[in-house]
C-alpha positions as CSV (number, residue, x, y, z in Angstrom):
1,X,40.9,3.2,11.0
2,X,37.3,2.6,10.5
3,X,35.7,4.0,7.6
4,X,32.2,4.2,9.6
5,X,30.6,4.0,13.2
6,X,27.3,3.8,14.0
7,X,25.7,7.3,15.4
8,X,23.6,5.4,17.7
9,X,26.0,3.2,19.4
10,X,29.4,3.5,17.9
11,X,29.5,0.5,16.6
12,X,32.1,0.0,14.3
13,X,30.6,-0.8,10.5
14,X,33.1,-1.6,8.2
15,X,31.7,-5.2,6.7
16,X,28.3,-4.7,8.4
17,X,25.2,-2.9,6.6
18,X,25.3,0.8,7.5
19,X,22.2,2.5,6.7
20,X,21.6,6.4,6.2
21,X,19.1,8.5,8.4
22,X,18.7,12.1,7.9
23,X,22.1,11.7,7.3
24,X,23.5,9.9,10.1
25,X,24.7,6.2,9.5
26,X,23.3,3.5,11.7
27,X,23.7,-0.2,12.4
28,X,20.6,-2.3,11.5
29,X,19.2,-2.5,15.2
30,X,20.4,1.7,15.8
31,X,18.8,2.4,12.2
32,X,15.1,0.3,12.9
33,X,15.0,2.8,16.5
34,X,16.2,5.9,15.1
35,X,13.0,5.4,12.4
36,X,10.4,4.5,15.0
37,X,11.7,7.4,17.3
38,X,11.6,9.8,14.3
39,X,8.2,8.6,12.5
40,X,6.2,8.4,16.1
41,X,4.6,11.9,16.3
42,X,3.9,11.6,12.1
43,X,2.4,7.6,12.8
44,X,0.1,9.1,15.4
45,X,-0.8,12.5,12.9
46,X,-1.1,10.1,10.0
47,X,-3.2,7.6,12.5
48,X,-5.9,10.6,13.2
49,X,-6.1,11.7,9.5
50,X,-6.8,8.4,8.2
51,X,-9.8,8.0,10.7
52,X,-10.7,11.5,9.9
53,X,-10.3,10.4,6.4
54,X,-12.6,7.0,6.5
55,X,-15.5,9.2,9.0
56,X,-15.5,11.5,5.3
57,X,-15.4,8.5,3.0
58,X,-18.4,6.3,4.8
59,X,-20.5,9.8,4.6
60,X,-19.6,10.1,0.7
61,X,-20.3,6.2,-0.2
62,X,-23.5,6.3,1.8
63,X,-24.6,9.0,-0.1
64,X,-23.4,7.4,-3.0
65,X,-25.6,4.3,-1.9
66,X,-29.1,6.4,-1.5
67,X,-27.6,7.9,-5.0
68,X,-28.0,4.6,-6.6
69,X,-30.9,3.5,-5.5
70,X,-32.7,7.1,-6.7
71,X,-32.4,6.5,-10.4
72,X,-34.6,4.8,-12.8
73,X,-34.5,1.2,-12.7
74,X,-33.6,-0.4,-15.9
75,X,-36.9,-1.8,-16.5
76,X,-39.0,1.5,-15.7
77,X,-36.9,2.9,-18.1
78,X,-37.5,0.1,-20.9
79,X,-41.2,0.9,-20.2
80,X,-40.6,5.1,-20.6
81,X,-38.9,3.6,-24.0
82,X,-41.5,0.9,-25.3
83,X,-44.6,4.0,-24.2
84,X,-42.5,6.2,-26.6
85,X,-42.4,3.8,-29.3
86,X,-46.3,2.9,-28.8
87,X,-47.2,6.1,-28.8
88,X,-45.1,6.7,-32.3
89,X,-46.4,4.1,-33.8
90,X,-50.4,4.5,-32.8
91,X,-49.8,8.4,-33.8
92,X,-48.1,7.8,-37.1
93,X,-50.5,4.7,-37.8
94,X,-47.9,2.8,-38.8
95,X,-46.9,0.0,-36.4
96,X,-44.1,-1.8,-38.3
97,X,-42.6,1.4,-40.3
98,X,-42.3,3.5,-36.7
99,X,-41.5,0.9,-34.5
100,X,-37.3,1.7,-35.3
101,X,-37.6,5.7,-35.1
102,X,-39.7,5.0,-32.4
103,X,-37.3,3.0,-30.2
104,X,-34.5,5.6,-31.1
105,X,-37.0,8.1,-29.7
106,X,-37.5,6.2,-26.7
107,X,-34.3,5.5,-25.7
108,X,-33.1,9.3,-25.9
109,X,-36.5,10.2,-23.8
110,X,-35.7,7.8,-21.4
111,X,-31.8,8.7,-21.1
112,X,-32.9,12.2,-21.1
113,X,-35.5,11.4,-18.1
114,X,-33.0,9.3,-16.4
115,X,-30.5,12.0,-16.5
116,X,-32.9,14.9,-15.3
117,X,-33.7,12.3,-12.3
118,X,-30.4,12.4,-11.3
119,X,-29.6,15.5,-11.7
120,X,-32.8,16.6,-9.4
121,X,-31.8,14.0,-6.9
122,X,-28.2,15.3,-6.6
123,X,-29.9,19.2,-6.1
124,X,-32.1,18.0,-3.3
125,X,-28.7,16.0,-1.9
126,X,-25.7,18.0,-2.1
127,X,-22.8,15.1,-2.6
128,X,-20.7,15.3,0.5
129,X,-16.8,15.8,-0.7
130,X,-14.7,12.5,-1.7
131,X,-11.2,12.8,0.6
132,X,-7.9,12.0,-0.6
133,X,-6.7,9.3,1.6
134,X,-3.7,11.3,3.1
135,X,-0.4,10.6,2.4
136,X,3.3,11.6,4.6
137,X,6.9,12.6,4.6
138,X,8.0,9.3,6.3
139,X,11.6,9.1,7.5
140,X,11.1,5.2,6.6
141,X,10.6,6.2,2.6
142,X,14.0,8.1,3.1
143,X,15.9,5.9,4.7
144,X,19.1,4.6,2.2
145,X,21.7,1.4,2.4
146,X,25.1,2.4,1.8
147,X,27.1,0.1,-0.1
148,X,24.3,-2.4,-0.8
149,X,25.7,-2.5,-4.5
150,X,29.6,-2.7,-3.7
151,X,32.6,-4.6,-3.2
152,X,32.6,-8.3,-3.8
153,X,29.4,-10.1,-3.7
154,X,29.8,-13.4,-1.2
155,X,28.7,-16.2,-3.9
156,X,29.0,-19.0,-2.1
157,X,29.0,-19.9,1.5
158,X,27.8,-16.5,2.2
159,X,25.5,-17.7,5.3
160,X,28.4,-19.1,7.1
161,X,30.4,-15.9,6.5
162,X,27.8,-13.8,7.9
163,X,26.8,-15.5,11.2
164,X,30.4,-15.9,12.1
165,X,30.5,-12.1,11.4
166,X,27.5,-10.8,13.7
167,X,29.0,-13.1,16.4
168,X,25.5,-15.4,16.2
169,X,23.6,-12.9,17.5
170,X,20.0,-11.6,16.2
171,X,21.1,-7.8,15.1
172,X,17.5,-7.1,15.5
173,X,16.6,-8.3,19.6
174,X,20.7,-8.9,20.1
175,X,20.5,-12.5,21.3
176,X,22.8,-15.4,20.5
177,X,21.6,-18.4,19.0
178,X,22.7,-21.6,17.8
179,X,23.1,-21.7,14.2
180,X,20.5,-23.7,13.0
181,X,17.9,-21.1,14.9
182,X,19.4,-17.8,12.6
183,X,18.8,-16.8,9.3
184,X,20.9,-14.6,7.0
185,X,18.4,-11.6,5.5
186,X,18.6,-9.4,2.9
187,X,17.9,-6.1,4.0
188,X,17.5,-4.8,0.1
189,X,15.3,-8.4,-1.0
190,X,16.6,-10.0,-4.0
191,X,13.5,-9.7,-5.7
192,X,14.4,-6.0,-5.5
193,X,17.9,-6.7,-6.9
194,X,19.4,-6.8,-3.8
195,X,22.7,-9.2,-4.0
196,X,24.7,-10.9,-1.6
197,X,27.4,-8.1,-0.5
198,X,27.9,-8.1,3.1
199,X,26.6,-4.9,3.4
200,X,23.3,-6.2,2.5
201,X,23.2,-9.4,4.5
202,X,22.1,-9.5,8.4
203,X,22.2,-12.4,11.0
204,X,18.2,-12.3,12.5
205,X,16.6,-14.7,14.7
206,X,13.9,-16.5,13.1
207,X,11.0,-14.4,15.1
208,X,12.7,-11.4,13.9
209,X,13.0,-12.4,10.5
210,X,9.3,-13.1,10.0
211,X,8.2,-10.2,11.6
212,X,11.0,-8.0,9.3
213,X,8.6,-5.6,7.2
214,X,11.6,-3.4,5.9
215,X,12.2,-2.6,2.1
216,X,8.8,-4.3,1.5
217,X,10.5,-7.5,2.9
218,X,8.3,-10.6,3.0
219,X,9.2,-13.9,5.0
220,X,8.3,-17.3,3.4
221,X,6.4,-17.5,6.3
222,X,3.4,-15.8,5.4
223,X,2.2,-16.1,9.0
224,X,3.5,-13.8,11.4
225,X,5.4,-16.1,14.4
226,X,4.6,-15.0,17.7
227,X,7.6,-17.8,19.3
228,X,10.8,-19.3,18.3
């Protein structure tokens, strides 16, 4: 008696990745649809804060812009400092016994200016608030691979195993292929310390595999395909 079926389809899952969804397990295919179904309405909530989000931002950073070019240049404030220090020195009559005390001076008088610049600035310009790019409770981020560290890893030969497993067919779009046009995946990459237990290997067509995003997956193929 099988041990598992998937919720979506009933497929039976003993040998083939089962992954968990709210707490219903899923074939691959049954598990990508159940996500997209359950993620629409928070894709299209997240969708209008993050535009409500970057409408905020662009107000802040052009503010932020005007802020910038409001303060002191560098060299007007050398010239409050090196005033400062002529002064010192033509009001002490000293010119080479000042001239340190007097740059000390100046640079504090011309931080201190600098600062009270700002500070008016800012008063005349309230600062618009800086959003928090908004974050949310995917399903995706919840989703779990049973099994994906279990039983006996396939060392070698695993690629053969697997395609004669899933029949040839993409478990992604469902179509059979000939071998040479399929690709065993790792739904957990290896990069992430995912291994080569069956129930974390997949038959996908090569389209499919390029374009497989999940588990932070990246193909070879750095260029998404658009035909096989």
């Amino acid at each position: 008696m099988a041990r598992y079926h998937c919720f979506s389809c009933g497929k039976n899952l003993d040998g083939h990745p089962k992954i968990e969804i709210e707490g219903s397990v899923n074939c691959f295919s049954c598990a990508k649809k159940a996500v997209a179904a359950l993620d629409y309405h928070t894709e299209l909530k997240h969708a209008r804060e993050v535009k409500a989000h970057d409408v905020e931002y662009e107000k802040w950073k052009r503010w932020d812009e005007r802020r910038r070019q409001a303060e002191p240049s560098p060299k007007f404030l050398l010239g409050v400092a090196l005033v400062v220090v002529a002064l010192c020195a033509f009001f002490l009559a000293n010119l080479i016994f000042f001239i340190l005390p007097g740059l000390i001076v100046g640079f504090i008088v011309s931080h201190i200016f600098s600062k009270n610049e700002k500070a008016d600035w800012i008063r005349r310009n309230r600062e618009p608030v800086l959003p928090k790019y908004p974050s949310n409770n995917f399903v995706r981020d919840r989703i779990k691979l049973i099994g994906e560290t279990c039983g006996t890893p396939l060392l070698s030969g695993y690629r053969e195993k697997i395609l004669k497993r899933d029949d040839y067919k993409c478990q992604n779009c469902g179509r059979q292929f000939p071998a040479d046009k399929l690709e065993v995946h790792h739904i957990q990459p290896q990069a992430k310390g995912g291994r080569h237990y069956p129930s974390n290997l997949v038959t996908l067509c090569y389209l499919c595999h390029v374009n497989e995003i999940w588990f932070g997956h990246k193909h070879k193929m750095r260029k998404r395909a658009t035909s096989v």
